[in-house]
Backbone bond lengths (Angstrom), bond angles and torsions (degrees), N, CA, C in turn:
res aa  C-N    CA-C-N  psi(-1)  N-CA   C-N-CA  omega(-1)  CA-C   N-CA-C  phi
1 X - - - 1.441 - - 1.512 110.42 -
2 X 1.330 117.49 150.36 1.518 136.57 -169.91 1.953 95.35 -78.94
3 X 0.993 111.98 131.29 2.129 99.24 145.07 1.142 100.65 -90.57
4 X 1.283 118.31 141.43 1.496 141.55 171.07 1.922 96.38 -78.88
5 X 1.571 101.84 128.93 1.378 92.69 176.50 1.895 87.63 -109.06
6 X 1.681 78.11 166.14 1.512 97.00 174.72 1.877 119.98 -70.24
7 X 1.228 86.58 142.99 2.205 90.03 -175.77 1.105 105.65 -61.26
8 X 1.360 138.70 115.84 1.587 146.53 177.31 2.012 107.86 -90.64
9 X 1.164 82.25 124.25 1.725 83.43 179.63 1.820 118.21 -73.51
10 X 1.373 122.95 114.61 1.471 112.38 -164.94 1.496 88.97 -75.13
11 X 1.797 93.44 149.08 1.055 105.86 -178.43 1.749 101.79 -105.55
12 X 1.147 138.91 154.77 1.332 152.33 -127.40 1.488 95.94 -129.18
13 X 2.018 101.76 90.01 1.728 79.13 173.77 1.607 96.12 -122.66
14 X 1.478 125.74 62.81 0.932 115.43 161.23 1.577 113.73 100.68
15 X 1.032 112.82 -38.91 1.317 117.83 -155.49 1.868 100.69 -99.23
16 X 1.211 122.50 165.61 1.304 129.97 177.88 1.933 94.15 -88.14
17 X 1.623 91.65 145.43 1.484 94.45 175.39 1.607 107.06 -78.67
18 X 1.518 104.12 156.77 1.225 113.98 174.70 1.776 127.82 -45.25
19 X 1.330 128.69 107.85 1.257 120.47 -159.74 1.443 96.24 86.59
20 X 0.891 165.49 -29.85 1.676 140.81 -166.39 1.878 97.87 -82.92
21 X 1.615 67.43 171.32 2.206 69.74 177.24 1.217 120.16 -103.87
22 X 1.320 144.60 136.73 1.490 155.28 -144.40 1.786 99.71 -68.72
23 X 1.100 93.60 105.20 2.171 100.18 168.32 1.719 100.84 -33.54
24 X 1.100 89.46 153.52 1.954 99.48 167.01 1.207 94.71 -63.48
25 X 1.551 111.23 156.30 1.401 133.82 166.73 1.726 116.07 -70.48
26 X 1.203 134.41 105.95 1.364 124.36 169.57 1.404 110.47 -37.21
27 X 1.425 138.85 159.10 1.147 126.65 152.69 1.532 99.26 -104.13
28 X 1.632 111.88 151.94 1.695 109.25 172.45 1.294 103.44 -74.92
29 X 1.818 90.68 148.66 1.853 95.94 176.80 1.217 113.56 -107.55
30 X 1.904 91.30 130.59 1.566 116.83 -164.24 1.818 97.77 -86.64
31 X 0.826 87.41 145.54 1.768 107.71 169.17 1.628 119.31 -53.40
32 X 1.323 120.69 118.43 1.332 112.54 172.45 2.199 119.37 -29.74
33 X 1.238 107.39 135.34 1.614 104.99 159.20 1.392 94.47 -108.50
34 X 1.387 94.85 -174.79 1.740 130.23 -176.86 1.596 99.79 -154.05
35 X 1.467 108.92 133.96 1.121 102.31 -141.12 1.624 78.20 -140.50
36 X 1.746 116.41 119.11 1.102 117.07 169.97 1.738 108.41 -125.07
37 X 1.421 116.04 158.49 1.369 114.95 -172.45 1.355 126.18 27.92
38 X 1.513 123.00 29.69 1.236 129.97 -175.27 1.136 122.99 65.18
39 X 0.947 105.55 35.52 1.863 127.11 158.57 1.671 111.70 -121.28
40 X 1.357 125.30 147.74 1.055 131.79 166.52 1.280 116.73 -112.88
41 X 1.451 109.48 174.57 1.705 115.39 -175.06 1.148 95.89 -168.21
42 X 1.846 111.81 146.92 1.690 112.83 163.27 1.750 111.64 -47.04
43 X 0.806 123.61 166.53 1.600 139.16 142.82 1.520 96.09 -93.85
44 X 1.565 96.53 169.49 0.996 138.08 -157.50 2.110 99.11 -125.76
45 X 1.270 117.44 136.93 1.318 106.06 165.83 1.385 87.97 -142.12
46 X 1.674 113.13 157.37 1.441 142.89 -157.09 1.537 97.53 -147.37
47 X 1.311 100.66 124.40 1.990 102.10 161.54 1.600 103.48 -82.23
48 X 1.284 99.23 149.21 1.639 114.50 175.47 1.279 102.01 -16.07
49 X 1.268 116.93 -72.92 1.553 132.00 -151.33 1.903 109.84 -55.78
50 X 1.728 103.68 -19.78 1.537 105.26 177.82 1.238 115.87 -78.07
51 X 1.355 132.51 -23.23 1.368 148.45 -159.25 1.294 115.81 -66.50
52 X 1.227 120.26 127.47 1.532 107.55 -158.83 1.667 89.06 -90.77
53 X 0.861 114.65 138.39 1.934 133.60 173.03 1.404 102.21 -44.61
54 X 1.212 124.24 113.31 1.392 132.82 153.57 1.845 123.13 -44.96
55 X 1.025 117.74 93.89 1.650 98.39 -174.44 1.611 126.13 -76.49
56 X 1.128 110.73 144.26 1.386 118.55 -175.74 1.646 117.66 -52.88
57 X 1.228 118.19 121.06 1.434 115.61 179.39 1.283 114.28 -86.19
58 X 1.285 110.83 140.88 2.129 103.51 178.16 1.644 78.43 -139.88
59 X 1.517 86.99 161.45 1.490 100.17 -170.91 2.019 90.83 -170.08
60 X 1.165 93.88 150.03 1.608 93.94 169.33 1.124 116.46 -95.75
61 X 1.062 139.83 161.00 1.737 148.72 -119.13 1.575 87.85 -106.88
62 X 1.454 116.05 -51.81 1.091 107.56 176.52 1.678 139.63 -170.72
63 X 1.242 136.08 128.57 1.303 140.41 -106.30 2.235 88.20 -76.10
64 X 0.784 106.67 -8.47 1.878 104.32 -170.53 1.503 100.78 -147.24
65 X 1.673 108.82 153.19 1.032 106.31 -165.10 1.684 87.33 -157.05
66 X 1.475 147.56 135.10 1.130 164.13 -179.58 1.865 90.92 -126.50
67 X 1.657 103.28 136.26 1.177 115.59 166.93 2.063 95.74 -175.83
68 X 1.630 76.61 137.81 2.051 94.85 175.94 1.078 112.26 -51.17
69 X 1.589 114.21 143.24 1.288 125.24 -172.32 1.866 112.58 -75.18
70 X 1.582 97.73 -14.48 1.711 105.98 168.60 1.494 94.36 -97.10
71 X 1.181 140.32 67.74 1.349 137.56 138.14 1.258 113.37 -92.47
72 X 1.580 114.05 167.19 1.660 97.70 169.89 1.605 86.67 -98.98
73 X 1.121 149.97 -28.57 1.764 120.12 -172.42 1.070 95.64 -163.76
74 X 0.925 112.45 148.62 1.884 146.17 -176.88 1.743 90.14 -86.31
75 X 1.606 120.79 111.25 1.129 146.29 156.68 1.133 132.04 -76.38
76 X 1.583 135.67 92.95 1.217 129.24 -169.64 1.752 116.76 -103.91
77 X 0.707 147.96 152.38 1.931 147.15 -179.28 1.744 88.33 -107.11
78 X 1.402 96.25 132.50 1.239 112.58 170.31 2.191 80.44 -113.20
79 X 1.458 87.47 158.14 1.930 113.25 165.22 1.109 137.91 -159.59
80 X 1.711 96.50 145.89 1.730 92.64 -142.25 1.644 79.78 -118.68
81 X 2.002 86.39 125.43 2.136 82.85 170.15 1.556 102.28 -151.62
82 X 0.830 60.10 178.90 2.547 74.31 -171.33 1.708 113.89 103.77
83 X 1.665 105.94 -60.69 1.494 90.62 170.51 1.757 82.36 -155.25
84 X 1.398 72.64 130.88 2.079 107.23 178.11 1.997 112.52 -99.07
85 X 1.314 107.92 25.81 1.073 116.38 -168.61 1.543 113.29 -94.98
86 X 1.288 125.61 102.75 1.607 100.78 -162.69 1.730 122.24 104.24
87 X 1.235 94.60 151.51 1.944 95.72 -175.26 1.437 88.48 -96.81
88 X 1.220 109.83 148.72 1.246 131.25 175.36 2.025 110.98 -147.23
89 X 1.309 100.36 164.26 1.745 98.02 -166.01 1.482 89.70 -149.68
90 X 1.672 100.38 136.93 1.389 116.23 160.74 1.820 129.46 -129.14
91 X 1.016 124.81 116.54 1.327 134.94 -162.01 1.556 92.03 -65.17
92 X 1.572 111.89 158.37 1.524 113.81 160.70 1.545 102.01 -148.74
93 X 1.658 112.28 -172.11 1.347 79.84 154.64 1.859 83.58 -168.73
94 X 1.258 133.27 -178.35 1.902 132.53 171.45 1.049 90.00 -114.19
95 X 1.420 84.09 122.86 2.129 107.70 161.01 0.935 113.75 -92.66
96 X 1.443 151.49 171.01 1.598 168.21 179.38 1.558 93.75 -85.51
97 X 1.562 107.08 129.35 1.542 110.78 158.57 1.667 104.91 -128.32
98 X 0.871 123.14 -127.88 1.437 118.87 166.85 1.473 113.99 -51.77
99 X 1.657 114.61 -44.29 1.419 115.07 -175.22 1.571 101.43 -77.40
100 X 1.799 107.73 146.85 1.375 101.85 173.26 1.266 120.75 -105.12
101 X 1.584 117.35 150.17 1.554 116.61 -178.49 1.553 114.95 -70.52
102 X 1.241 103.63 154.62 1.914 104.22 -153.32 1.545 124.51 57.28
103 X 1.254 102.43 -19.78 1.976 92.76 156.79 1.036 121.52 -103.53
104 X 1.529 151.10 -28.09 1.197 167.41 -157.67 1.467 115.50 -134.61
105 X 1.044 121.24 -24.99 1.348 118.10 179.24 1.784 98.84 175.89
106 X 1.544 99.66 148.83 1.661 133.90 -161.81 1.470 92.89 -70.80
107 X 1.734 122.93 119.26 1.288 118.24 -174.09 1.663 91.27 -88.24
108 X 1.321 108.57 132.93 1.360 123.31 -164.48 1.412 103.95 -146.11
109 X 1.408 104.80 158.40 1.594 119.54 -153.41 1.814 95.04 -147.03
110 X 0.784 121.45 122.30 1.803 118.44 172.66 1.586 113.75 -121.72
111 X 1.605 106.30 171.95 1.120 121.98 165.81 1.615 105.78 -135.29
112 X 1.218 141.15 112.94 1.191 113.26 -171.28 1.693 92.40 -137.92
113 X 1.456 99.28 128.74 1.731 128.79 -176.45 1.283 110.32 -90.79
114 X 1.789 95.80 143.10 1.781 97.69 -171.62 1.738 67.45 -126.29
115 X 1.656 90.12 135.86 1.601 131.09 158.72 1.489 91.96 -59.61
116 X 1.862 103.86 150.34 1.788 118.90 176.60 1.893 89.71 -61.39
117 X 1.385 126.31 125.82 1.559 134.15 162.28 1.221 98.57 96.55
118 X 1.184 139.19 -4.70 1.680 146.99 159.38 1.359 115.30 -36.71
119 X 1.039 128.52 68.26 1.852 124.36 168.95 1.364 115.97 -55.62
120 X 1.449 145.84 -30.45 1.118 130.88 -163.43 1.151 91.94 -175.88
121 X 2.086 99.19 146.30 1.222 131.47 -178.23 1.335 120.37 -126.02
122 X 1.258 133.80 158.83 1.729 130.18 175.02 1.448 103.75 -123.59
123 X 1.095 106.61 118.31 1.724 126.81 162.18 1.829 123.23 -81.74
124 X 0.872 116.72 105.74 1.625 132.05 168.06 1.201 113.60 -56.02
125 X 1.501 113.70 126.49 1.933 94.80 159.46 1.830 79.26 -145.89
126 X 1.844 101.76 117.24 1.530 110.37 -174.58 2.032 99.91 -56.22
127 X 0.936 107.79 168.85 1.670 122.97 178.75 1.643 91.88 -118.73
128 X 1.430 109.84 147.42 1.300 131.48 179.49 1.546 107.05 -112.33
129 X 1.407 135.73 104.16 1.405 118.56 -162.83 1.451 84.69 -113.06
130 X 1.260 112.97 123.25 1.247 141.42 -167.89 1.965 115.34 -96.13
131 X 1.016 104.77 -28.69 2.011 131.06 154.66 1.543 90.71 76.23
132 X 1.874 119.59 27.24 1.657 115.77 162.41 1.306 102.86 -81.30
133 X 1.890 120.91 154.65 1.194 102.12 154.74 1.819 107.48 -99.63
134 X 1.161 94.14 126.53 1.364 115.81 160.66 1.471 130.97 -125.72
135 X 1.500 124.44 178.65 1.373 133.16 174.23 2.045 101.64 -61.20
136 X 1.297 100.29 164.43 1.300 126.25 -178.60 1.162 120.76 -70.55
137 X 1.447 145.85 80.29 1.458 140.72 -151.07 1.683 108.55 -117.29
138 X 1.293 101.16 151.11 1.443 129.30 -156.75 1.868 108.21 -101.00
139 X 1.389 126.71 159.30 1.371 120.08 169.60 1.476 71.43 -155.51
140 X 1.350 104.46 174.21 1.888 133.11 176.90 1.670 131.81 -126.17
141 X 0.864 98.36 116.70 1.703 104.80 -163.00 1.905 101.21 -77.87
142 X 1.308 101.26 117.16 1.478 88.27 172.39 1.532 103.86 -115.03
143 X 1.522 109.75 170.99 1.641 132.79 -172.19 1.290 100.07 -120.64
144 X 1.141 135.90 157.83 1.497 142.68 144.15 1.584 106.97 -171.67
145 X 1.583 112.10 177.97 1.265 118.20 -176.89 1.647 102.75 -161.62
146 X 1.536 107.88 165.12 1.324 109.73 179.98 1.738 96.90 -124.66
147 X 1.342 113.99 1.30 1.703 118.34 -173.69 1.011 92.82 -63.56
148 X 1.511 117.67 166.77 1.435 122.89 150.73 1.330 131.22 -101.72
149 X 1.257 87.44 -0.15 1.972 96.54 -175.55 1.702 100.72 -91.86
150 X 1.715 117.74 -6.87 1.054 102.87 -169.38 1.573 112.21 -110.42
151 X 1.861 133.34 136.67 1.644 92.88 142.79 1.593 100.54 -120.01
152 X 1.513 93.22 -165.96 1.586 120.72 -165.36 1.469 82.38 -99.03
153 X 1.585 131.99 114.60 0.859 122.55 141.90 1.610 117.97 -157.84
154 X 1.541 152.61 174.01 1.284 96.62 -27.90 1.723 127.69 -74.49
155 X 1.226 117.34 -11.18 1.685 107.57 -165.20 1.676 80.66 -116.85
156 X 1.593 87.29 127.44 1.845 98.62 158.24 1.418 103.31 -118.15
157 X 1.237 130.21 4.58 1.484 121.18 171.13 1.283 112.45 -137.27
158 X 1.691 124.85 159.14 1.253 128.46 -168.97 1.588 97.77 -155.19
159 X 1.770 98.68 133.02 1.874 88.28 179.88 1.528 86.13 -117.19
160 X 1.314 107.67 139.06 1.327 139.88 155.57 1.513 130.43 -51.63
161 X 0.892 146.48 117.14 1.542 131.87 155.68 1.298 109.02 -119.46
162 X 1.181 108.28 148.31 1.560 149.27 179.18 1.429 109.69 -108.82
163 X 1.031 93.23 94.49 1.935 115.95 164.38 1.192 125.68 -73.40
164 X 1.516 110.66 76.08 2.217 111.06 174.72 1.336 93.72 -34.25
165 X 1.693 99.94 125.14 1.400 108.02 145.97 1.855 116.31 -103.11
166 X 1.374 97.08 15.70 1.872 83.91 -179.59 1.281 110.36 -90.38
């Protein structure tokens, strides 16, 4: 008579059992490429936290601006695009061109804040209607900032004209 032995659990060292047929080969896993003009290259991957911060672009709406000398204020659109994440602030301020500040228009200085998702702002600069008739005179809207999340681009300046209506 036989003893029946007890079922032994194989233990797994890697190897194919004797008589069995060889597992597929894993292949090692290669790293994504990016593949330009038929060349390749590793990529590069970054966790969130490496990413350098995109800064917010503001720019004024648009490089010239004509408005009547009986207006009450010359309205400009500042715009905020690339990343709307966050308050951010940009200083401006009206320079003197032909038109003069305190005769023609309110010499004015701003700070004007974009709310976190804030795309766009309007800047004031009051008009002084003075009731001479004269030629058509100009002042200049400037942009700047000291943030770092922000730049001025593309328009950081805007010239104004003032259209005599007397």
């Amino acid at each position: 008579q036989r003893e029946i032995q007890p079922a032994r659990t194989p233990v797994d060292s890697g190897k194919p059992a004797q008589g069995a047929p060889a597992a597929p080969k894993k292949e090692p896993k290669k790293e994504p490429t990016a593949s330009a003009y038929g060349s390749t290259m590793p990529t590069q991957r970054f966790a969130a936290a490496q990413l350098p911060a995109m800064p917010a672009l503001i720019s004024l709406g648009t490089p010239t601006l004509t408005v009547s000398e009986g207006a009450v204020a010359a309205v400009l659109r500042l715009e905020r695009t690339q990343q709307l994440n966050g308050r951010v602030q940009v200083t401006w301020r009206a320079d003197p061109g032909t038109a003069e500040a305190g005769r023609d228009f309110s010499p004015v200085m701003g700070v004007a804040d974009f709310a976190d998702g804030q795309s766009t702002r309007a800047i004031y600069i009051p008009l002084l209607n003075d009731r001479l008739a004269e030629r058509d005179e100009t002042f200049t809207v400037e942009v700047f900032s000291t943030d770092d999340g922000v730049r001025i681009y593309p328009t950081a300046r805007a010239q104004a004209t003032i259209r005599d209506d007397d």
